[in-house]
N, C-alpha and C positions, 0 to 999 in steps of 0.2 A: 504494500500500500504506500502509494506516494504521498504525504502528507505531512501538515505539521502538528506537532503533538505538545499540549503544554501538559505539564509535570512538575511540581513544586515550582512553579517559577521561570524554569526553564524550555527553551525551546528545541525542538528535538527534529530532527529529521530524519521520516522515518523511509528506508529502500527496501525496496522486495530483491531478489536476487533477480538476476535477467530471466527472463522465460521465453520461449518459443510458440505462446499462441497462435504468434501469425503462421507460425507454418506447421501447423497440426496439420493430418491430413483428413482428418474425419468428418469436417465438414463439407470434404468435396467426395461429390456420388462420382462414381467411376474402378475402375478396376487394376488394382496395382500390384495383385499378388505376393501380397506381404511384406512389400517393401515399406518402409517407414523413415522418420526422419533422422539423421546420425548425428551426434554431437559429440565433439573432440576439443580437441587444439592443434591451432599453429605451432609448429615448434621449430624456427628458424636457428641460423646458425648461430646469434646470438644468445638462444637457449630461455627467452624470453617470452611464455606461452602465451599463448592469446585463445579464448575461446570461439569456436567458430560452428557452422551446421554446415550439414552435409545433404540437400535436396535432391530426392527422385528425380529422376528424366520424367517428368510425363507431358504427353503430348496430346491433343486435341484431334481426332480420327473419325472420319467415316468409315465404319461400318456393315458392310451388306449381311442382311440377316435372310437367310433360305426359306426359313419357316414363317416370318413377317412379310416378307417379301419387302422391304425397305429399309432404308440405308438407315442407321444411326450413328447420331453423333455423340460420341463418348471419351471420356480421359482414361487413357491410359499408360502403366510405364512402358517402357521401351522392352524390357522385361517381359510383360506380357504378351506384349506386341507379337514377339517373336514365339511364343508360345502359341496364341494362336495361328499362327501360319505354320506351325509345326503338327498341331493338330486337326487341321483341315479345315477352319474357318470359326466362324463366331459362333454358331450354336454347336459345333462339336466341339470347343473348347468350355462352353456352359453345360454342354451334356458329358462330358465325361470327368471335368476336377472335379473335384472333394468339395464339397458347401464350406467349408472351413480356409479353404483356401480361397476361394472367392470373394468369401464374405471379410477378408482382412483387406 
């Protein structure tokens, strides 16, 4: 909580540690195959770390669904991507993973 806090007299500043809201990914629908977001550090030659995030490829994609018969547009990782074109297109990649796997 950013704010200021009085306390006996004194005035206090208060900091949350940094957070990564912005780049949750659970509020975006789309299909990422479990990929999530990574958090590390720089760790230059100076030896000086710095924290940083590490974001999915995901890309914004048409679609073609057999059993719909029309295209949709959906986010996914690059990751997936290539999963479905491994598995022979968009509803045999929904008909054959795992719910568990999709649904991450």
């Amino acid at each position: 909580m950013l704010g200021n806090m009085f306390n006996a007299g004194r005035l206090f500043l208060l900091r949350r540690p940094p957070t990564t809201n912005f780049y949750r990914l659970r509020h975006m629908d789309g299909l990422f195959g479990g990929v999530a977001v990574q958090h590390g550090n720089n760790k230059p030659k100076s030896l000086h770390k710095t924290r940083r995030v590490w974001l999915p490829n995901i890309q914004t994609v048409k679609l073609y669904s057999e059993i719909l018969q029309e295209q949709l547009k959906i986010r996914v990782t690059t990751r997936v991507l290539r999963t479905i074109d491994k598995k022979g297109g968009l509803d045999n990649y929904l008909l054959k993973t795992k719910d568990k796997n999709i649904a991450s």
